[in-house]
C-alpha atoms as an extended CHARMM CRD file, in Angstrom:
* protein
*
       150  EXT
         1         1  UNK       CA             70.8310000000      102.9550000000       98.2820000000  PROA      1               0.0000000000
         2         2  UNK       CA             73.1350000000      105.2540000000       96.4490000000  PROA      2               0.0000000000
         3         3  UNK       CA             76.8420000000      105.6160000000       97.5650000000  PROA      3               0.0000000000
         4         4  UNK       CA             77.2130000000      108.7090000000       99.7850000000  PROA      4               0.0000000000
         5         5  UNK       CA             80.1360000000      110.7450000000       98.9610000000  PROA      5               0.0000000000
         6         6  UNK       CA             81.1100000000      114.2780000000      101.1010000000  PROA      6               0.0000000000
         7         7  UNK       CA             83.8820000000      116.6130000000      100.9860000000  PROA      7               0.0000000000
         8         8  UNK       CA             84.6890000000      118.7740000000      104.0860000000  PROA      8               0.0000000000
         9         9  UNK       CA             87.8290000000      121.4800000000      104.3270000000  PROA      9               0.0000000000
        10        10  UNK       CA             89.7130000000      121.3950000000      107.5410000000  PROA      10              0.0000000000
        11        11  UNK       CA             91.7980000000      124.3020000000      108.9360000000  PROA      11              0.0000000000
        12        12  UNK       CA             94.8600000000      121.5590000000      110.0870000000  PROA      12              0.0000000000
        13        13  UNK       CA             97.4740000000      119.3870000000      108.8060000000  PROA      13              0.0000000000
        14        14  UNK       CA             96.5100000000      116.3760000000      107.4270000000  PROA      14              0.0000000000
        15        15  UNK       CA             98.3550000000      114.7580000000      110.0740000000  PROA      15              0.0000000000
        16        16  UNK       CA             96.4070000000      115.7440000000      112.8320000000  PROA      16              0.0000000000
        17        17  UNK       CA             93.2350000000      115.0140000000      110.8370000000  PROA      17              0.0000000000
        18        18  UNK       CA             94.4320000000      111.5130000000      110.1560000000  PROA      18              0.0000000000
        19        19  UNK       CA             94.6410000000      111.1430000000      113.9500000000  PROA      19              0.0000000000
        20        20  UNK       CA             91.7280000000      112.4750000000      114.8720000000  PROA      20              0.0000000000
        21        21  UNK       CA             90.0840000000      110.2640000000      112.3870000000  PROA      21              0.0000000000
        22        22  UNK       CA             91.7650000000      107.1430000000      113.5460000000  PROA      22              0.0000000000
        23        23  UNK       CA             91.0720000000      107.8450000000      117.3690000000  PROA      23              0.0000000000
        24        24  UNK       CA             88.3910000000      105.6020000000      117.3650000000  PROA      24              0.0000000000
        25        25  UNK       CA             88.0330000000      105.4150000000      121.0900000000  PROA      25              0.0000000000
        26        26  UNK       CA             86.7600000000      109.2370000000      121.3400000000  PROA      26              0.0000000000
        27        27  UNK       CA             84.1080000000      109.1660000000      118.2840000000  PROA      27              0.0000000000
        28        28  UNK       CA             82.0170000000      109.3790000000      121.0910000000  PROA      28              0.0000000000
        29        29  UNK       CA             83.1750000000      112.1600000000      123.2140000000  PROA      29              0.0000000000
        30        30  UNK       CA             82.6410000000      114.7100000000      119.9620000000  PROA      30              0.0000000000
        31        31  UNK       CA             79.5750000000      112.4610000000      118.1340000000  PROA      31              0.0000000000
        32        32  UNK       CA             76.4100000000      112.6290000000      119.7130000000  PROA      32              0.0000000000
        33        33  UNK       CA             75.0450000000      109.5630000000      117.5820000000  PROA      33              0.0000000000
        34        34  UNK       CA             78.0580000000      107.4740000000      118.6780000000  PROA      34              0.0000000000
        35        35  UNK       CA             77.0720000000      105.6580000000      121.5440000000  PROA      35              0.0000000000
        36        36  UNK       CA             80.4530000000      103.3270000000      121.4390000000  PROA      36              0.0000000000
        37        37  UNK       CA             83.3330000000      102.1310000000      119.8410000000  PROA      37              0.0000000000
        38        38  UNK       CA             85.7240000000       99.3790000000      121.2420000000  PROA      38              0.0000000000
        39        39  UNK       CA             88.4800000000       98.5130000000      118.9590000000  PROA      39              0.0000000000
        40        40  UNK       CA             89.0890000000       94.7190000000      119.4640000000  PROA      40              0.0000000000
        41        41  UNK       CA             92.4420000000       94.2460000000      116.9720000000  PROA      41              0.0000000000
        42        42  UNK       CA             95.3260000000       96.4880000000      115.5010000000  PROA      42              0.0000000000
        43        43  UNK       CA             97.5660000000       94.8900000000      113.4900000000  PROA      43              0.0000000000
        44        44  UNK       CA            100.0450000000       97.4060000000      111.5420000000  PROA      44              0.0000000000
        45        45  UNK       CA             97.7280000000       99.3380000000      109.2050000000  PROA      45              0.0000000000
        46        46  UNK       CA             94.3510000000       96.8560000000      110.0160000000  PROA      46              0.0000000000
        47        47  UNK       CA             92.1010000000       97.8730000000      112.9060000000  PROA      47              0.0000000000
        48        48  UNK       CA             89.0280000000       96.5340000000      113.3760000000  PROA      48              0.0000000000
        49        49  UNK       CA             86.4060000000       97.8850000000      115.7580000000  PROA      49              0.0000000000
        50        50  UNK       CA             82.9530000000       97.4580000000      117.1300000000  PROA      50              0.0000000000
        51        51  UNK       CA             80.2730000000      100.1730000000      116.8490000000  PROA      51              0.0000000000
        52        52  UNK       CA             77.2380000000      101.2810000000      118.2840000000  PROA      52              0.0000000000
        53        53  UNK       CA             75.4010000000      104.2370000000      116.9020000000  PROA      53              0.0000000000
        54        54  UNK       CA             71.7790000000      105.4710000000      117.8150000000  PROA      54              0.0000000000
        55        55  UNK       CA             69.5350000000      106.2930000000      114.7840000000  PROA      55              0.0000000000
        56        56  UNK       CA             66.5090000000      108.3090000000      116.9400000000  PROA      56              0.0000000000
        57        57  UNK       CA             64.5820000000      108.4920000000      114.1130000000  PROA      57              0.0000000000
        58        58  UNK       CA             63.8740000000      104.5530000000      113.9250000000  PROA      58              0.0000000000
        59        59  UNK       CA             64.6730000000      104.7290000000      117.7860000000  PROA      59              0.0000000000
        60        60  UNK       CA             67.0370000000      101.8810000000      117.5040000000  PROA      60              0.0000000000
        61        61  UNK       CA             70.7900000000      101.2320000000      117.8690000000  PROA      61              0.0000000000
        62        62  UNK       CA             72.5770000000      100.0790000000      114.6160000000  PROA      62              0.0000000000
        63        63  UNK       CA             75.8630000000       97.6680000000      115.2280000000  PROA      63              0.0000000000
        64        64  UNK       CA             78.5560000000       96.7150000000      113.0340000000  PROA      64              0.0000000000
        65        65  UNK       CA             82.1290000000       95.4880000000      113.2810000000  PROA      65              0.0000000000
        66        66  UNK       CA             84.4200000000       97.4930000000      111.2070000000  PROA      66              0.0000000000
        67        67  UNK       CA             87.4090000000       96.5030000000      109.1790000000  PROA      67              0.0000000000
        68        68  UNK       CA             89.4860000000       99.9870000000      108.3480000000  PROA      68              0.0000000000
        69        69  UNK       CA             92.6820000000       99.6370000000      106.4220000000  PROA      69              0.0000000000
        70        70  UNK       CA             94.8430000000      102.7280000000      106.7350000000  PROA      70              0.0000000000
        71        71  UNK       CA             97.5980000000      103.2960000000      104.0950000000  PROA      71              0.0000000000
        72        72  UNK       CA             99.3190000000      105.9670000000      105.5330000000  PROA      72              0.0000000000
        73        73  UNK       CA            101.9560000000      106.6570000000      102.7020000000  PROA      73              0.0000000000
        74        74  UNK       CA             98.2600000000      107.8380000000      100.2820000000  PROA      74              0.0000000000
        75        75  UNK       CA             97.0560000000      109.3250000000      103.4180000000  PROA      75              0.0000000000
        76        76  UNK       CA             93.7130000000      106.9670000000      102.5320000000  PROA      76              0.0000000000
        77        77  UNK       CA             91.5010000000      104.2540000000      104.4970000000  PROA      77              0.0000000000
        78        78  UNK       CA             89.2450000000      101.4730000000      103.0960000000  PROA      78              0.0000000000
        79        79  UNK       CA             86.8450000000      100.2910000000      105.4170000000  PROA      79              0.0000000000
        80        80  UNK       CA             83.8240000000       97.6510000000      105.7180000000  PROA      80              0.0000000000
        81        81  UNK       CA             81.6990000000       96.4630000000      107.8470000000  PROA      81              0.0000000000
        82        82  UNK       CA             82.8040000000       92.4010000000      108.7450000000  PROA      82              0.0000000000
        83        83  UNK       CA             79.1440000000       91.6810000000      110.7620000000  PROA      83              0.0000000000
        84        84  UNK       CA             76.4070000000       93.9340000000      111.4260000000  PROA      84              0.0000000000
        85        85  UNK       CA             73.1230000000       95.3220000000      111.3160000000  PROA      85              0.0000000000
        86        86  UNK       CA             73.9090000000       96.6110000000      107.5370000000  PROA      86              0.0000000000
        87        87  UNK       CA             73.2830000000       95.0950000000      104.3490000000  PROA      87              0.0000000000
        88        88  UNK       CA             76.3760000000       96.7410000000      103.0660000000  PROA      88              0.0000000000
        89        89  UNK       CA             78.9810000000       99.3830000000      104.4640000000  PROA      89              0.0000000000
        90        90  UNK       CA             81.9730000000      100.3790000000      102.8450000000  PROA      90              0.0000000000
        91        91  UNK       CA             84.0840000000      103.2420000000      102.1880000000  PROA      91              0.0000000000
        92        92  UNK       CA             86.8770000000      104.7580000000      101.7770000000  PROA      92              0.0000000000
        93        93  UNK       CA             88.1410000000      108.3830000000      103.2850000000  PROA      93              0.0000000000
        94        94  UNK       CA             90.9960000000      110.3520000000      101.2670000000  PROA      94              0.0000000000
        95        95  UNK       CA             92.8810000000      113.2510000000      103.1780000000  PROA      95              0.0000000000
        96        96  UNK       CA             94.5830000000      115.4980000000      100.7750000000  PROA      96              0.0000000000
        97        97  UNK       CA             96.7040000000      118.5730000000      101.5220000000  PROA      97              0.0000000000
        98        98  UNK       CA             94.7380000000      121.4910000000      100.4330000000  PROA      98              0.0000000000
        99        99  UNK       CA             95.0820000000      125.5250000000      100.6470000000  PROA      99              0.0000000000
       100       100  UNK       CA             97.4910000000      125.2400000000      104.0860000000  PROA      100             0.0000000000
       101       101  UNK       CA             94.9350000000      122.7790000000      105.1410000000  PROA      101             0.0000000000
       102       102  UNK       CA             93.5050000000      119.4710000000      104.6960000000  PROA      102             0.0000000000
       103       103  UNK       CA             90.3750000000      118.4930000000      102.7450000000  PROA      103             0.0000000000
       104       104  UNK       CA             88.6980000000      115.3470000000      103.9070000000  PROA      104             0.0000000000
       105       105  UNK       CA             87.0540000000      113.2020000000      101.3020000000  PROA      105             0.0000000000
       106       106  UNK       CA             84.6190000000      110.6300000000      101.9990000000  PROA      106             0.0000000000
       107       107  UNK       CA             82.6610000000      107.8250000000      100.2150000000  PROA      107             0.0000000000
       108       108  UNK       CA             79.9950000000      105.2050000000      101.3720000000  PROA      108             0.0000000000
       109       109  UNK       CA             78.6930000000      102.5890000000       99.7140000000  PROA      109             0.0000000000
       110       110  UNK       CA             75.5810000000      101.4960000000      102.3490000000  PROA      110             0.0000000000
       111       111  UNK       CA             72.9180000000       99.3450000000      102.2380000000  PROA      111             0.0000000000
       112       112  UNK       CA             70.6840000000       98.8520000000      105.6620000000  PROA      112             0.0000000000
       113       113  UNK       CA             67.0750000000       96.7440000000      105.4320000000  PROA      113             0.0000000000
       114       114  UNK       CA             64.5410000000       96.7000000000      107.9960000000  PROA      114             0.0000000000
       115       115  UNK       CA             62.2900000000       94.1910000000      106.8780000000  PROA      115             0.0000000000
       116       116  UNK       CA             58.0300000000       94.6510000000      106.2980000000  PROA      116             0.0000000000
       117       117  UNK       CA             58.6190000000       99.1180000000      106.0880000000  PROA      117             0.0000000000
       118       118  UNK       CA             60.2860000000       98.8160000000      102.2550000000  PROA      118             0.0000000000
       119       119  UNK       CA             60.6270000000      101.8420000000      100.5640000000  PROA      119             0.0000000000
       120       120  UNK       CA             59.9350000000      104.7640000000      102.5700000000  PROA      120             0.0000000000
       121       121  UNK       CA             62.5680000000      103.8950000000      105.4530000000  PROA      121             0.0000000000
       122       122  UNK       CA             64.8730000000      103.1240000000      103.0970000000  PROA      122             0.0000000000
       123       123  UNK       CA             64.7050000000      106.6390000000      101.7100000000  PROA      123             0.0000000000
       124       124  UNK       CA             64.9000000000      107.8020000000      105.6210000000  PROA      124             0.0000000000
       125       125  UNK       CA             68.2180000000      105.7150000000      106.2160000000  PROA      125             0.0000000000
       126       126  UNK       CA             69.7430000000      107.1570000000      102.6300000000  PROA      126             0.0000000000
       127       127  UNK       CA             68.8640000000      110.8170000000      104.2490000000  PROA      127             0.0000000000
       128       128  UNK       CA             70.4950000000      109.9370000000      107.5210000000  PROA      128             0.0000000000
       129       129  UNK       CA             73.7140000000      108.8650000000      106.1600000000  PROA      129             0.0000000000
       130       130  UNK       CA             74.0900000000      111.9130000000      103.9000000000  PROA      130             0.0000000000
       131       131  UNK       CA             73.3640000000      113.4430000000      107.7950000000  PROA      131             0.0000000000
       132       132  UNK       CA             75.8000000000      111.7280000000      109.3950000000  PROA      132             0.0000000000
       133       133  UNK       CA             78.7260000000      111.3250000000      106.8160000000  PROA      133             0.0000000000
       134       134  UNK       CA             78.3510000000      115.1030000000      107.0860000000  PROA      134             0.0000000000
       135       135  UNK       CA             78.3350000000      115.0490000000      111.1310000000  PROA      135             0.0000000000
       136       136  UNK       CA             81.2030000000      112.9240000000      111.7450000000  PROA      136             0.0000000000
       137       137  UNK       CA             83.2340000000      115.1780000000      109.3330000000  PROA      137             0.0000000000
       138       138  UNK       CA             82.4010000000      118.1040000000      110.6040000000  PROA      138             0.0000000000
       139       139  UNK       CA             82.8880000000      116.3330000000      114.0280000000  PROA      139             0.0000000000
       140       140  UNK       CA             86.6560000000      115.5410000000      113.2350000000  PROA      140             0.0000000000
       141       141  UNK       CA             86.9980000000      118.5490000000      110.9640000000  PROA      141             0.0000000000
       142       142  UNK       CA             86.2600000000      120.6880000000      114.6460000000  PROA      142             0.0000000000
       143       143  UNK       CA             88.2320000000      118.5570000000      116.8960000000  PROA      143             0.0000000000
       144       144  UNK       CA             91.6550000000      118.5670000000      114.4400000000  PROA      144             0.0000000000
       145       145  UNK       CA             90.6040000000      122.1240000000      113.7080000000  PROA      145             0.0000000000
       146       146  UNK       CA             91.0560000000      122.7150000000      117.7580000000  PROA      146             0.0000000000
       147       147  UNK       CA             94.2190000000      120.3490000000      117.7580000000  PROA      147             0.0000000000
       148       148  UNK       CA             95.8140000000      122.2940000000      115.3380000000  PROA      148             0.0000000000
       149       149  UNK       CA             95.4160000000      125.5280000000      117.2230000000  PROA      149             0.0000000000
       150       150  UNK       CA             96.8350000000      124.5440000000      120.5300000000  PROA      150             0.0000000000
């Protein structure tokens, strides 16, 4: 599949969007498709986490364990999936001081295989992560939006 990229202007400090983004924890009290997360190490800028998301369309959950490394000072995070129910997932997310705000860049590199339906899934899955990349930002971008107003 192709890498995903999406770019999403939020009305907050990049600050607050880096923390909404590393809260983990409550992905899914503002994502619908997040069933879970459980974050099972931090170490200093390395987290990694376990995940549980619900793709309805296939009607199945998808799992991975996540490795995100968060440089802080670049206001960037690298991430990849360690085990999983992809092929490939990785990524990286850039937050960059913009316009008295923060835009919030994001790009996945994700490969997922469900074996004897080929093509036409595949093509599905591609659509559904442009879906979701866009969800989950627009997810954070509402939550640090609301943050930021408080």
């Amino acid at each position: 599949m192709p890498v995903v990229e999406n770019s999403v202007w939020v009305k907050a400090p990049v600050d607050i969007v880096m923390g909404v983004a590393k809260d983990y924890e409550a992905f899914p009290t503002f994502m619908a498709d997040v069933k879970s997360v459980t974050v099972i190490e931090r170490d200093g800028p390395r987290v990694v986490a376990k995940w549980v998301a619900r793709a309805e369309e296939v009607k199945m959950d998808i799992k991975w364990t996540e490795e995100d490394i968060w440089d802080d000072a670049n206001q960037k995070s690298h991430f990849r999936q360690l085990s999983g129910d992809y092929e490939k997932f990785e990524g990286d997310w850039t937050f960059t001081a913009e316009n008295g705000g923060a835009r919030f860049d994001s790009v996945v590199d994700v490969e997922f295989n469900i074996p004897l339906i080929g093509a036409l899934i595949k093509g599905l899955i591609a659509k559904k992560m442009r879906e979701n990349l866009d969800g989950m930002q627009n997810a954070i971008k509402t939550r640090a939006e609301g943050l930021a107003a408080a």
